[in-house]
C-alpha positions in Angstrom: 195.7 46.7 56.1 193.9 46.6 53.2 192.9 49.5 50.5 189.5 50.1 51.9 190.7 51.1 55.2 193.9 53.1 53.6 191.3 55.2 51.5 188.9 55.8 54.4 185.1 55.2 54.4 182.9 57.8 53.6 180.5 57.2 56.6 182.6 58.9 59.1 185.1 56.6 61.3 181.8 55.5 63.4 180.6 53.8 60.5 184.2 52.4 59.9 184.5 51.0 63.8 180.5 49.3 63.4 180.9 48.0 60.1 183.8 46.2 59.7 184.4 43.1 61.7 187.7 42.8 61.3 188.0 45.7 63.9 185.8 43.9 66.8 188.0 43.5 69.5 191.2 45.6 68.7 192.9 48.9 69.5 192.1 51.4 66.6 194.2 54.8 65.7 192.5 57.5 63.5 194.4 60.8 62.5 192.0 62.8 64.4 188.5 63.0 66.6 186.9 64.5 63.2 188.8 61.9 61.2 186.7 59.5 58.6 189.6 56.5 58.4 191.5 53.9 60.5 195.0 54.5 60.1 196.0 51.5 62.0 194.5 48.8 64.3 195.7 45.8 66.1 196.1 44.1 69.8 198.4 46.3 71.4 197.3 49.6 71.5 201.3 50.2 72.1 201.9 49.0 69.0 198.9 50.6 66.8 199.7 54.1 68.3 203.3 53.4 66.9 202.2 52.3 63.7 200.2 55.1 63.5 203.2 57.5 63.8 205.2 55.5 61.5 202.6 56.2 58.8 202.8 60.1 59.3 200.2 60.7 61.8 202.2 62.4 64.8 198.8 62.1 67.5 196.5 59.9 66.7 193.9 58.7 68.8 193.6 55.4 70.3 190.8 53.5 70.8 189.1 50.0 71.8 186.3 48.4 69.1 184.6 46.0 72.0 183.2 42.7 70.1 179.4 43.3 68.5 178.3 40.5 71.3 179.8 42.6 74.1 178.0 45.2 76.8 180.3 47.6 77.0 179.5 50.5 79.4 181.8 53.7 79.6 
């Protein structure tokens, strides 16, 4: 992961999920719903929500970044 998404962006976590590409199509964890960073992120969301942990953060929340090419309904 690099520094950028260690420090957190400062356009909240939706900006952080739209903007960076590297996220499209992976499992994401933040700390929190009111969080403003990605914490983790990766295939498996097993293995994100893990990482997650690892790094301090004992619930984070989980969640799927569909491709910018994708209709996703929910």
């Amino acid at each position: 992961m690099n520094e950028e998404l260690r420090r957190g962006h400062t356009g909240g976590v939706k900006h952080v999920l739209l903007s960076d590409k590297r996220l499209e199509g992976k499992y994401v964890a933040v700390p929190d719903f009111g969080a403003d960073r990605v914490v983790a992120f990766g295939s498996d969301p097993l293995a994100v929500k893990r990482s997650a942990v690892a790094a301090g953060f004992a619930d984070p929340v989980v969640t799927y970044v569909p491709p910018s090419d994708m209709v996703h309904v929910y």
